[in-house]
N, C-alpha and C positions, 0 to 999 in steps of 0.2 A: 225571498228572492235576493240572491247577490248582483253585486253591481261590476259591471266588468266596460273593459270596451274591444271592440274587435277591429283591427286595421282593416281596412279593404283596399289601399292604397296609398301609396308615398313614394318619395323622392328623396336625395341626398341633396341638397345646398350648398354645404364647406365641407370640405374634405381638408381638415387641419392633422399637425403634429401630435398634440396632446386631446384633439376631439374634432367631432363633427356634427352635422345638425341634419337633421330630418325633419321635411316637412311631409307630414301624413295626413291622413283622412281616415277617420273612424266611426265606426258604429256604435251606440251606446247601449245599454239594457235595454235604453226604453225606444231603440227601434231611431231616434234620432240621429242624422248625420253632423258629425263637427271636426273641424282642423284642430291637428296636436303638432307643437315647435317640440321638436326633442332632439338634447343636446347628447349625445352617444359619447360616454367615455369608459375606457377599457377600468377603470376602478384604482384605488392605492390603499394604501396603510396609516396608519396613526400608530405611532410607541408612545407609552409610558413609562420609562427609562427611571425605575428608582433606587438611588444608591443607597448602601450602607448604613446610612444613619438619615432615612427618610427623605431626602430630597427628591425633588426631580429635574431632570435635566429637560430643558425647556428652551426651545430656540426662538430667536426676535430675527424675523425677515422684515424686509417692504412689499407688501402685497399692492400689485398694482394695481389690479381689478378694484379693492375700496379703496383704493390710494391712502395707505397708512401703513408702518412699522405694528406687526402683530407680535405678540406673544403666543407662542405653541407649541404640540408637540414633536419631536423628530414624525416625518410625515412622506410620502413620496408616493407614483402612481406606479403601479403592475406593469411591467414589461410586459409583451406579447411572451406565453408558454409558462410566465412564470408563475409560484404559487406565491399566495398572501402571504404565511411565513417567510418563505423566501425572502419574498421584496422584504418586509419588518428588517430581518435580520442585516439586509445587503443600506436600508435605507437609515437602520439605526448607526451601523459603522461610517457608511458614507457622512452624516450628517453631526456625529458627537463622536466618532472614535472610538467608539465601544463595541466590544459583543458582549452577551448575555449568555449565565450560565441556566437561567429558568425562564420558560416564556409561558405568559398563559394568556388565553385566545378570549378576551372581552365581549366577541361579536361584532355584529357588521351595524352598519346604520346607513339609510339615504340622506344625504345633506342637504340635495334640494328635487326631491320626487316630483313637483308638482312641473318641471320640466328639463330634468335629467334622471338618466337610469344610470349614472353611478353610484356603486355602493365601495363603502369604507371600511377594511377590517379593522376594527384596535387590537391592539395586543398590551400586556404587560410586559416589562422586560426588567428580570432583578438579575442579583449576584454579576456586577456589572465587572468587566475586566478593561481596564480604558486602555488608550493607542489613539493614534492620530488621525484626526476627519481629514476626511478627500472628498471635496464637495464638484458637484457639477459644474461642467466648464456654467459659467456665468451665474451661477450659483453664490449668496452673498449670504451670509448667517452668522450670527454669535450665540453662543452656546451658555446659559444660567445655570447654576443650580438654585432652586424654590424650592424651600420650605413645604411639604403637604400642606398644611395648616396654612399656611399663606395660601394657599390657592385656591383652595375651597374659600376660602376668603373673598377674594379677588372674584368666585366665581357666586357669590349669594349677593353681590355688592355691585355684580353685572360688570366688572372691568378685565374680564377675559370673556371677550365676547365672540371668539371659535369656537363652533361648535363641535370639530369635529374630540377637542382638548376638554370642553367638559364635559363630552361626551364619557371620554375616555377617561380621564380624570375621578369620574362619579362609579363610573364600574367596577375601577381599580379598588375605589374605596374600602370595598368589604373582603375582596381578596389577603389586603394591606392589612386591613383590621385581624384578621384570621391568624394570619402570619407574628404579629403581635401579641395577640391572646392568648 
């Protein structure tokens, strides 16, 4: 027997810019009724942007939500119509100045399933050709370049604690490795 749950009713609550929230009611497998909070967001991207001689280009914002300066990857959310490459491609230039001559597709992941159904593509991004970021109006970011080796560092030592960076980070790895070998 799998385990599933089946809406039988809900309601919208916030109708925001970047998401919304549903409050629902569900059926469970086992025949039991329960309330589900779910946070509705149209989805984004993660890049792994790595240059030439192994870096990564890795940006430091202030995320207000944990209220702290993070370390991450170029990153941004899906326009309505757009596809996940697309956004990568549009949110790697917007956020570091670059396009990429080779992109390869990492996979999606849920950040936080247990009460949002957004999912995150990563992508890699090599053979980087750089130019100038043009960040979102209110948009504030400074742009690294990190060591690989530094980071897998930084991520076994738990002080890059984004997930959606080591996510992507870890997936890259064997790509990276390949390309080396």
């Amino acid at each position: 027997m799998g385990f599933f749950e089946e809406k039988i009713d809900g309601r919208r609550v916030f109708d925001g810019k970047v998401f919304s929230v549903d409050v629902d009611t569900v059926r469970l497998s086992d025949g039991e009724i329960r309330p589900r909070e779910v946070v509705v967001h149209r989805g984004g991207v993660g890049i792994v942007p790595v240059t030439g001689n192994g870096e990564v280009l890795m940006v430091r914002q202030y995320r207000y939500a944990v209220g702290e300066e993070l370390l991450e990857i170029p990153a941004g959310k899906i326009e309505a119509g757009e596809e996940p490459e697309e956004c990568a491609r549009r949110e790697l230039s917007e956020e570091t100045g670059c396009t990429a001559g080779k992109w390869y597709d990492l996979g999606k992941m849920y950040p936080t399933p247990g009460y949002c159904g957004e999912i995150l593509h990563i992508f890699l991004a090599t053979d980087l050709t750089y130019g100038e970021m043009h960040l979102d109006e209110g948009e504030l970011l400074s742009v690294s370049r990190i060591p690989l080796d530094e980071l897998y560092e930084m991520i076994a030592e738990n002080r890059l604690p984004d997930a959606k960076s080591v996510f992507g980070l870890l997936k890259a790895k064997d790509i990276l490795q390949e390309k080396d070998g």
